[in-house]
PASE-760083 format. One record per residue (C-alpha): x, y, z; residue number from 1. Coordinates in Angstrom, 1 decimal. Layout:
      u      v      w num
      X      Y      Z NUM
...
end
This chain:
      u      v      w num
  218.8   -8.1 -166.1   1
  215.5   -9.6 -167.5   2
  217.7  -12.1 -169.3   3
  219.6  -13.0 -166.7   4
  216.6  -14.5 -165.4   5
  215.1  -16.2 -168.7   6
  212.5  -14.9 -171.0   7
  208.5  -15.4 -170.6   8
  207.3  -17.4 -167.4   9
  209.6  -18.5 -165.7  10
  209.4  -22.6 -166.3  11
  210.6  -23.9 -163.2  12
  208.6  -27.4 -163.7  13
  211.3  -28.1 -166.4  14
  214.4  -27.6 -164.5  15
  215.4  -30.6 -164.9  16
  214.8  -31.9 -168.2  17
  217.8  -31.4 -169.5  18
  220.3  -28.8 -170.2  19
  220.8  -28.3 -174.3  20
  223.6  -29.5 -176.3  21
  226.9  -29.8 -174.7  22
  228.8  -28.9 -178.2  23
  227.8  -27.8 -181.8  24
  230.3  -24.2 -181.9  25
  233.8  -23.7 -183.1  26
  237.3  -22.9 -181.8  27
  236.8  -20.4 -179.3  28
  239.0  -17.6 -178.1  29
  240.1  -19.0 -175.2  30
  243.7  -19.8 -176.5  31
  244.9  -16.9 -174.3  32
  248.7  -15.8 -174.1  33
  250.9  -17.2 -171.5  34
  250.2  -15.8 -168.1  35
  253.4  -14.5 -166.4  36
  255.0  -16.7 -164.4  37
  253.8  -17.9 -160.9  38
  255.9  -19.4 -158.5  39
  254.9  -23.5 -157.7  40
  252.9  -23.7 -154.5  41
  255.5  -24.6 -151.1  42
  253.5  -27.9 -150.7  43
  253.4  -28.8 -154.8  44
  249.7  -28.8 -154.7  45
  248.1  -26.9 -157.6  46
  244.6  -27.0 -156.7  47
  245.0  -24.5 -153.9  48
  245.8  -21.5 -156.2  49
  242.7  -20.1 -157.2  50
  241.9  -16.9 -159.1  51
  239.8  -14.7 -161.1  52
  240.6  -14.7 -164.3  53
  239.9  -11.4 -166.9  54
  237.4  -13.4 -168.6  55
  235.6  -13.5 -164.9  56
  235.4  -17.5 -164.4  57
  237.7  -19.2 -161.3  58
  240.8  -20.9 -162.4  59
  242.3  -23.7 -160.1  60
  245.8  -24.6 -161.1  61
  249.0  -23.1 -162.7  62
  248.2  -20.6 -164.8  63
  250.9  -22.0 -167.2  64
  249.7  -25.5 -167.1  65
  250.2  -27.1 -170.5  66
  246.6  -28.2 -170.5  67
  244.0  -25.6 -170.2  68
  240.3  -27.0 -169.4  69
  237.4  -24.0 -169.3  70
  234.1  -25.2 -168.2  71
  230.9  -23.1 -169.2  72
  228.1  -24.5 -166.7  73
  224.8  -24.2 -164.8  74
  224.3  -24.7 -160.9  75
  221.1  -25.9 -162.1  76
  222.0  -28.6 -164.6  77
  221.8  -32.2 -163.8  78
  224.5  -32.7 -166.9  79
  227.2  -30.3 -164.5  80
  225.8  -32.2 -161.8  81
  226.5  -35.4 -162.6  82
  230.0  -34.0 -164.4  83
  230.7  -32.8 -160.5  84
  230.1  -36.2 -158.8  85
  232.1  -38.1 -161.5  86
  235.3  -35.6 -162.3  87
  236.1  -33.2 -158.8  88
  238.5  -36.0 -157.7  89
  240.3  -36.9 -160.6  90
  240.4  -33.6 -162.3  91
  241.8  -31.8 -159.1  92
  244.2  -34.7 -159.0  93
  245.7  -33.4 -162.4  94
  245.3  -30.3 -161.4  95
  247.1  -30.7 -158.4  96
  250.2  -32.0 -160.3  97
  250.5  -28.3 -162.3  98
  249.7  -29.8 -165.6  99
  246.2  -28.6 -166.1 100
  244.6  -25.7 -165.0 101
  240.7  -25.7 -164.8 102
  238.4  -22.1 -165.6 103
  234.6  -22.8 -164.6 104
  232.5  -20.3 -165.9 105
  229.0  -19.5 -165.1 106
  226.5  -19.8 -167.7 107
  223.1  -18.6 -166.9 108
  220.3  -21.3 -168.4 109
  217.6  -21.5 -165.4 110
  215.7  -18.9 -163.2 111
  217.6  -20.4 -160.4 112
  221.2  -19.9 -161.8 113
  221.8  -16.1 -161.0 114
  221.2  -16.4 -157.2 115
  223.0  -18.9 -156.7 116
  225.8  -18.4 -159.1 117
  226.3  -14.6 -157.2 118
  226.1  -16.7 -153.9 119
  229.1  -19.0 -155.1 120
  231.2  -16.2 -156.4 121
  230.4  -13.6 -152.8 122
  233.5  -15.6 -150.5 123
  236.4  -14.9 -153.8 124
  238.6  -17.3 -155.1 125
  239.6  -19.3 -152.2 126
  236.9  -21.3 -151.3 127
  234.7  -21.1 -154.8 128
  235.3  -24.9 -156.1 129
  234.4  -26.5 -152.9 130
  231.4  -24.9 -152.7 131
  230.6  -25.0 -156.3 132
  231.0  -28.6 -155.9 133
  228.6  -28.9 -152.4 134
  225.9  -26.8 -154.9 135
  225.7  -30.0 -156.9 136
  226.2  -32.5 -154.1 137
  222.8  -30.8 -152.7 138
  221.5  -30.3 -156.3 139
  218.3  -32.4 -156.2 140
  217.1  -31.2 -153.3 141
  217.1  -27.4 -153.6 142
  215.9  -28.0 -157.3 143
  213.5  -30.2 -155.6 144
  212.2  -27.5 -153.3 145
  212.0  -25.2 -156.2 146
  210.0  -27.7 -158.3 147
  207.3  -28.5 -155.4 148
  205.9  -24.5 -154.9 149
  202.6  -24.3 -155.4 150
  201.2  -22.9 -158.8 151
  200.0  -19.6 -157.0 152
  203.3  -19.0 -155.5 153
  205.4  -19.6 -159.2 154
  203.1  -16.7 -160.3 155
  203.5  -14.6 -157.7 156
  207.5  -15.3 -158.2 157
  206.7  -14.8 -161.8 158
  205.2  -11.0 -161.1 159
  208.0   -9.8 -158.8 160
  210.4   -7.4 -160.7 161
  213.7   -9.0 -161.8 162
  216.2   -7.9 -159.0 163
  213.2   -9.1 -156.5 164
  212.9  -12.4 -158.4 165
  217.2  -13.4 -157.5 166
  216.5  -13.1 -153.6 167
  213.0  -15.1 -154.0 168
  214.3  -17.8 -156.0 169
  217.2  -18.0 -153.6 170
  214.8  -18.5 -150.8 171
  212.4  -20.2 -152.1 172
  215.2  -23.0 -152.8 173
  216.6  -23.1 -149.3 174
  219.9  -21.5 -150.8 175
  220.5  -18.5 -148.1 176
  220.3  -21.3 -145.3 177
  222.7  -23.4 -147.2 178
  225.2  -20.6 -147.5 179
  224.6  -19.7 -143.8 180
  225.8  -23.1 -142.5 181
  228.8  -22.4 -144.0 182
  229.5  -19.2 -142.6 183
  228.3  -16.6 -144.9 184
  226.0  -13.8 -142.7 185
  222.6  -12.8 -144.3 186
  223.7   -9.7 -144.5 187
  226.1  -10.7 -146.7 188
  223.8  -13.0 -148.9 189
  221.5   -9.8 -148.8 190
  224.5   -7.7 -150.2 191
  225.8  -10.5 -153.1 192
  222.3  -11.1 -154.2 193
  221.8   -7.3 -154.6 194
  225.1   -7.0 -156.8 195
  224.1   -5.7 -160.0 196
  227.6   -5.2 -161.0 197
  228.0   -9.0 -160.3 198
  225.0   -9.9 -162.0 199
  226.2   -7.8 -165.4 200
  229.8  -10.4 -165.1 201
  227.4  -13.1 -165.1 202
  226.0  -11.8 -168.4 203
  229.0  -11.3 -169.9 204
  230.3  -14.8 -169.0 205
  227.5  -16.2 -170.9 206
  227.2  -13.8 -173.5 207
  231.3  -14.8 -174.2 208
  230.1  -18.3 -174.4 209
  227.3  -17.6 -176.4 210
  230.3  -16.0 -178.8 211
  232.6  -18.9 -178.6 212
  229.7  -21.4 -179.3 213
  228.6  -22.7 -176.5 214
  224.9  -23.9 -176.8 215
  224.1  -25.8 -173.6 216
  225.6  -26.9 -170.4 217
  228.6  -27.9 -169.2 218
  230.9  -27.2 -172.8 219
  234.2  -27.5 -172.4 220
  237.5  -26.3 -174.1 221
  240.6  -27.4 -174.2 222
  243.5  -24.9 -175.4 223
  240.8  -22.9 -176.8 224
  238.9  -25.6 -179.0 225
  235.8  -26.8 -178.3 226
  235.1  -30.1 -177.3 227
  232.3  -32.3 -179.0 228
  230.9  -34.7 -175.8 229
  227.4  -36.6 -175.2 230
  225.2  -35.6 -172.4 231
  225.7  -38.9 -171.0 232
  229.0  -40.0 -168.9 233
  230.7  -37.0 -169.6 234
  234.0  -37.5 -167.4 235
  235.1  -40.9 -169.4 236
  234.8  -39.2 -172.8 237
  236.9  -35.9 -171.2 238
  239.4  -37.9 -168.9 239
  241.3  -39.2 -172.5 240
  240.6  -36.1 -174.3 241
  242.7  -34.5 -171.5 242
  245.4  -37.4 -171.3 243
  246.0  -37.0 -175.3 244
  246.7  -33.0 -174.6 245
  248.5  -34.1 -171.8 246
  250.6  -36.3 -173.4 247
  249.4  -39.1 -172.2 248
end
């Protein structure tokens, strides 16, 4: 659990000064064997199928699609965020037409990243992208709240024992209001943040990227291989990496 949160103080000041290399690993495992087959959507549109996958990320898109994108990321990043603002329209527009699929998996790098990650995850499949997606919208200014504590207040935070830490963090952001005006219940943000079965997936999701050579946030693979990218504009070096596997 400890690591979950991050080792020593916890160094919320530097929330935002970047988020590590976005490449640097080899071919990864996620080459997986075709799914079994899923009947196309009545209305054609991909983007609304959503699932779990085994690996424990959200998948949008036909599960046979010929291009497979996975996406290791941080709520907290400004790299995801800026990824979010540039590519949710035009990667759910290829998504939408069945021929790519799109896995985002949580990758914890910040004290603020298991709340909130648990938070995004609580509602299942269905509605996990858009929110995902409002999380960044809203980035700067729950990071912002986060940032502005007072020094006596990080320590106190800082004290608390881990589980205690997820909830205060949370709160301390403004996150449980932003999840109630969408409709989740504090008692239901009580119960997700308290998950500790969910908190051990979000382990494992990073520990499998940690294994498949992901050393900062977002990485992304394509068909299983790791994809070298700048921090900087990430969706135009992507877009024709995903257009060449697409055949484009």
């Amino acid at each position: 659990m400890k690591a979950l949160i991050g080792t020593g103080a916890l160094a919320l000041a530097l929330l935002l000064t970047g988020c590590g290399d976005n490449g640097g690993g080899n071919a990864s495992g996620n080459s997986a064997a075709p799914a079994a087959a899923v009947a196309p959507p009545a209305n054609g549109d991909w983007t609304q199928t959503v699932v779990e996958t085994p690996e424990g990320g959200f998948r949008m898109g036909n599960p046979n699609a010929q291009v497979k994108l996975v996406e290791y990321a941080s709520l907290t990043c400004p790299h995801c965020g800026e990824f979010s603002e540039e590519a949710s329209e035009p990667l759910t527009n290829m998504v939408k037409t069945g021929q790519v699929s799109w896995e985002f998996r949580h990758y914890m790098l910040f004290p603020t990243d298991p709340g909130m990650s648990l938070l995004s995850r609580c509602q299942g499949p269905g509605p996990f992208f858009a929110l995902t997606e409002q999380i960044y919208a809203d980035q700067k200014n729950w990071v912002g709240k986060v940032q502005a504590l007072p020094q006596d207040q990080l320590q106190q935070l800082q004290s608390l024992p881990p589980e205690q830490q997820v909830t205060a963090i949370v709160k301390s952001a403004g996150l449980d209001q932003f999840f109630r005006q969408r409709g989740m219940p504090q008692a239901k943000i009580d119960q997700c943040l308290a998950d500790q079965q969910g908190l051990q997936k979000l382990a494992g999701l990073t520990n499998l990227g940690n294994q498949e050579g992901v050393t900062g946030t977002p990485t992304f693979f394509i068909n299983g291989k790791i994809i070298e990218l700048a921090n900087s504009a990430i969706w135009p070096q992507l877009e024709p990496k995903l257009r060449a596997a697409m055949g484009q």
